[in-house]
C-alpha positions, 0 to 999 in steps of 0.5 A: 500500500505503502509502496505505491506512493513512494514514486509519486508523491512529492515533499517539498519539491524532493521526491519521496525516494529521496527524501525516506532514503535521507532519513534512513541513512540519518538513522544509519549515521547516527549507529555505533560501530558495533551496530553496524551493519554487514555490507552485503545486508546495509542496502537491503536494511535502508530499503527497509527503513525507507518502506517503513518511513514511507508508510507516514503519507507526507501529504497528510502530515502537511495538512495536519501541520497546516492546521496550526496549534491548539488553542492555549484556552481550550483543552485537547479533546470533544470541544477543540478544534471547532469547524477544522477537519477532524479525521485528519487526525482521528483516523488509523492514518492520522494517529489519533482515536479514530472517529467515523464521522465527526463536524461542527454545527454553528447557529447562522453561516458567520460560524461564530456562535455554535449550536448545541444539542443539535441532532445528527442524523445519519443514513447510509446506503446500506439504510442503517440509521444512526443519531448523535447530537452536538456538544456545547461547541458545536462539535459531534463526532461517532466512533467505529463501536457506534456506526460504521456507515457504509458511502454514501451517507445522508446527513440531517440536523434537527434542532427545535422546530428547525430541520436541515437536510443535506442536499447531496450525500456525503460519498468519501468519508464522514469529515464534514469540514472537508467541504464545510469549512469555517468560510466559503471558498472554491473549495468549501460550502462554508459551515454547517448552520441552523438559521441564515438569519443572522440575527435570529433568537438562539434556536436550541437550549444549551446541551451538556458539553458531553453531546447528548439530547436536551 
């Protein structure tokens, strides 16, 4: 699997061959005599080292560095990283605790204000329903142990008298802020919301920070 990247993917203008190759022989460089290893045996132990470096992708590295650091104010966990992509990191690949599907809902499209208690509901193409709710920063996020939805995936959230379907399925994975970033661009339809109406009265009373039903 790894193996099929290591020819073309790039890393800051280097190529990946070069550039795991220069981390195996770093580590080599870095060995005691005694640990050296027989010449017929030291190509074959850098092929190695190579493969195994090249199974960290560069590309997801990149997008996990560009996220930038934490807030000082708000502990790593439920309610860190509001409208960032969260399976970046919460993924077998990204290191963290893997999640299935996770995002942020925000009360009107200027993303400041998030909306708690807001019900998620899911719906894969295997018919497999599934309802999980925002935490009091918006976020809601479901582990592999709770839903493993098959793509594509419909999504609803209803809060109060309020209900917004989704108009397309959601077919790669279940990262919301892949296409929902916190501000609409070429790349993004902007944050999920409740309410257009930017000056609206706040549609849902505040949950727990845990994510359950109000």
């Amino acid at each position: 699997m790894c193996l099929t990247n290591l020819r073309r993917t790039k890393y800051l203008g280097v190529s990946e061959n070069d550039f795991q190759l220069h981390k195996a022989m770093s580590v080599l460089a870095k060995l005691k005599p005694s640990s050296v290893i027989p010449r017929r045996s030291s190509s074959r132990f850098v092929l190695v080292l190579a493969l195994a470096a090249g199974c960290q992708d560069p590309l997801r590295s990149e997008q996990i560095a560009a996220l930038g650091p934490e807030e000082a104010s708000i502990p790593i966990g439920p309610l860190h990283r509001t409208g960032q992509p969260c399976l970046l990191c919460h993924s077998e690949e990204g290191g963290s605790t893997p999640l299935t599907v996770a995002g942020t809902i925000y009360q009107t499209p200027s993303a400041r204000s998030p909306a708690a208690g807001v019900a998620v509901a899911l719906r894969d193409s295997a018919r497999r329903s599934y309802v999980t709710y925002s935490n009091c920063a918006g976020n809601f996020y479901v582990s592999p142990a709770e839903f493993q939805p098959v793509m594509p995936l419909w999504v609803t959230i209803r809060a109060a008298e309020l209900q917004v379907v989704m108009e397309s399925p959601m077919n790669k994975d279940g990262d919301c802020a892949t296409c929902h970033a916190r501000s609409v661009s070429s790349q993004s339809a902007g944050p999920v919301f409740l309410s257009a109406i930017a000056d609206s009265a706040d549609p849902v009373n505040p949950a727990s920070c845990k994510g359950t039903q109000p």
